[in-house]
Backbone as CSV, one residue per row, in Angstrom:
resi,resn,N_x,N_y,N_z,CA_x,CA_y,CA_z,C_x,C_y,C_z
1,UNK,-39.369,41.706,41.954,-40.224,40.543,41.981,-41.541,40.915,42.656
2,UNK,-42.698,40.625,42.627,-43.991,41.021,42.743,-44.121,39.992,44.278
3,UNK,-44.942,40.748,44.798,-44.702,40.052,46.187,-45.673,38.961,45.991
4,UNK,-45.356,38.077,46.773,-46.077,37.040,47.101,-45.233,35.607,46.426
5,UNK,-44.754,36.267,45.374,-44.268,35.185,44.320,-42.491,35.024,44.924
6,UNK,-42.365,33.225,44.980,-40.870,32.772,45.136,-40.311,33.149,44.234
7,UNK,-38.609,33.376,44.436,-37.642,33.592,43.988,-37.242,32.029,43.482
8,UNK,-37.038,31.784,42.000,-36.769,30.525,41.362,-35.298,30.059,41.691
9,UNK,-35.542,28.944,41.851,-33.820,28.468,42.264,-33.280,27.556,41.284
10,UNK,-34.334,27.022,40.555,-33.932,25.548,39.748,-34.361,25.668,38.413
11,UNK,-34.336,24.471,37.616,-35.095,24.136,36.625,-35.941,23.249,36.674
12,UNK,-36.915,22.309,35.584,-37.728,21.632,35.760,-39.025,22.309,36.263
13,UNK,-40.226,21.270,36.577,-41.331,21.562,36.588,-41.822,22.220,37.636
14,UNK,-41.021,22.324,38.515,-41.024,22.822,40.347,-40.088,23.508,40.261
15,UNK,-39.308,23.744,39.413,-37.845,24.545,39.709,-36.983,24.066,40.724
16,UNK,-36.899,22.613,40.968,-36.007,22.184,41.922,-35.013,21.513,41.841
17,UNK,-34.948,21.572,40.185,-33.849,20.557,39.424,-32.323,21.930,39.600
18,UNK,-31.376,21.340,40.523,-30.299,22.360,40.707,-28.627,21.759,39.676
19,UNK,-27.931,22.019,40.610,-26.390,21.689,39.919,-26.713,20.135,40.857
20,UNK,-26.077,18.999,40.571,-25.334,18.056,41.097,-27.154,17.061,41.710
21,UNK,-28.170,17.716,41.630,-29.551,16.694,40.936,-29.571,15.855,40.102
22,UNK,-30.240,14.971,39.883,-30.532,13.612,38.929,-31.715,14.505,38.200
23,UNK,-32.042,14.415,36.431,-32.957,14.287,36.093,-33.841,13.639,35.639
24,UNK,-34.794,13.367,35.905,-35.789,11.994,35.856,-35.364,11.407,34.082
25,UNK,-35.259,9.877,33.886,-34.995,9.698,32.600,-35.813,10.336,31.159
26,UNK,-37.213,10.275,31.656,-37.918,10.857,30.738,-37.911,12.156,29.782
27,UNK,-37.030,13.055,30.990,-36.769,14.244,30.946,-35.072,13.805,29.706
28,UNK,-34.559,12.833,29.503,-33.159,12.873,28.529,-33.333,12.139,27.970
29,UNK,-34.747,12.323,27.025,-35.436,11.469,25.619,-34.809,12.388,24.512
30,UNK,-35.201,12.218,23.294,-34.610,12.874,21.823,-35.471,13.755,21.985
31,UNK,-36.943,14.334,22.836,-37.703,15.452,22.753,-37.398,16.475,23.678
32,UNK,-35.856,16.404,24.552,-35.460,17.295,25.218,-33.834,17.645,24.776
33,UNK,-33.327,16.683,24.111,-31.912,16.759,24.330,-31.993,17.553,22.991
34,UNK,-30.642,18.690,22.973,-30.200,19.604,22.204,-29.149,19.226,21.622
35,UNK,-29.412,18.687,20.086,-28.620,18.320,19.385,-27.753,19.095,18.413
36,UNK,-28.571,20.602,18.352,-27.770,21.902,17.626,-27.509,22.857,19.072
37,UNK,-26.186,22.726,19.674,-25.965,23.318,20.803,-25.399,24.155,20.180
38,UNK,-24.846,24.327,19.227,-24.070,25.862,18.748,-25.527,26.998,18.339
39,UNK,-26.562,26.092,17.581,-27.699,27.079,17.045,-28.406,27.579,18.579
40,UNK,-27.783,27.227,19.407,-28.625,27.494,20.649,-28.047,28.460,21.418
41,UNK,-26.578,28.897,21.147,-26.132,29.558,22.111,-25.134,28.815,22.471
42,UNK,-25.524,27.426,22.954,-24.446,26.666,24.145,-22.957,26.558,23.189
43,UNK,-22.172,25.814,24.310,-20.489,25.549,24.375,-20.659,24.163,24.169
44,UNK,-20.036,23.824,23.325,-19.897,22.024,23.004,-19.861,21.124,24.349
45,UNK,-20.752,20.252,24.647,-20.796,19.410,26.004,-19.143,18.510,25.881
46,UNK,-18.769,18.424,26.742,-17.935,17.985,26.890,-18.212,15.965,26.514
47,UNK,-17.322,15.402,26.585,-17.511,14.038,25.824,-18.288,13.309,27.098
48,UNK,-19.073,12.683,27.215,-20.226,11.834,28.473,-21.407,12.417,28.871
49,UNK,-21.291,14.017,28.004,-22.399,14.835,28.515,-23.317,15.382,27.550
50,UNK,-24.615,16.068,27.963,-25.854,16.483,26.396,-26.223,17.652,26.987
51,UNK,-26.917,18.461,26.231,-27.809,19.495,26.702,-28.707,18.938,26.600
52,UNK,-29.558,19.399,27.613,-31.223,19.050,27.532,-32.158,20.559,27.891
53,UNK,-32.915,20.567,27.090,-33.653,21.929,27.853,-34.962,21.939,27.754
54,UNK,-35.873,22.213,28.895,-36.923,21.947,29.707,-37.179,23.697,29.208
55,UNK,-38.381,24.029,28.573,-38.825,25.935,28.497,-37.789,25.873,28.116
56,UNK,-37.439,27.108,28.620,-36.547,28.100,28.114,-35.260,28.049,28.888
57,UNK,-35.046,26.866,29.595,-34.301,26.385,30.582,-32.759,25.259,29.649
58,UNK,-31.770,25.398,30.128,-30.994,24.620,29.715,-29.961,23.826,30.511
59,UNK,-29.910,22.487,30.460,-29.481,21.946,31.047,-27.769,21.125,30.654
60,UNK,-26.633,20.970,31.065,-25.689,20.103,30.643,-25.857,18.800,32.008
61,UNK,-26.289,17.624,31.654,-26.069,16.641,31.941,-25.255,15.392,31.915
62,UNK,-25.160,14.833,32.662,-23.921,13.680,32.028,-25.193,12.430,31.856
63,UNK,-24.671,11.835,30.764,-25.382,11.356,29.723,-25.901,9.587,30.238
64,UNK,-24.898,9.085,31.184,-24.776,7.562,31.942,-25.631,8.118,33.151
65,UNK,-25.894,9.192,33.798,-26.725,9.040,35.353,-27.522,10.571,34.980
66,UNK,-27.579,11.256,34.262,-29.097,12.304,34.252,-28.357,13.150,35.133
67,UNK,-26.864,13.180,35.843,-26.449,14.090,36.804,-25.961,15.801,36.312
68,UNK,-27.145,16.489,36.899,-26.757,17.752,36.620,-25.649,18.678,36.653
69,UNK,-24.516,19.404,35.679,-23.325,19.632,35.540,-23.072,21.233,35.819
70,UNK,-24.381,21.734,34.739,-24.618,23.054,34.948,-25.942,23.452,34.442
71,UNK,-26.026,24.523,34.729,-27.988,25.130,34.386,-27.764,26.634,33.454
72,UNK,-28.397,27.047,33.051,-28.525,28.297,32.131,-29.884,28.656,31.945
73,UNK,-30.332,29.474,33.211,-31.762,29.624,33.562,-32.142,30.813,32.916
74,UNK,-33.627,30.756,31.876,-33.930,32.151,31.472,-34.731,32.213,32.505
75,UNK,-35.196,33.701,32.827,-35.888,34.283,33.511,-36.767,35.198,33.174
């Protein structure tokens, strides 16, 4: 890593969106949520939950509170 520059921990626009975070509603509109999760790579969300992905960032959320489940951070 090039000095000066943080080590990323999250997703989102600050990188501060982690596991067990809320994501803002705006962020789990039809222009984020991943509706071909197999063409993407991902594992079928389990039933209450979506992918959403922010960049190159991917998110499993549960679908009633925006609550973050798991992350799949490119780098």
């Amino acid at each position: 890593m090039p000095p000066g520059q943080a080590k990323r921990m999250g997703a989102g626009p600050q990188h501060n969106w982690v596991k067990g975070s809320r994501v803002p509603s705006q962020y789990r509109s039809r222009h984020y949520v991943v509706s071909d999760w197999h063409g993407h790579g991902l594992k079928r969300p389990p039933h209450g939950y979506q992918w959403v992905q922010y960049g190159g960032d991917y998110l499993l959320i549960a679908v009633a509170t925006g609550v973050i489940a798991q992350l799949i951070l490119s780098y």
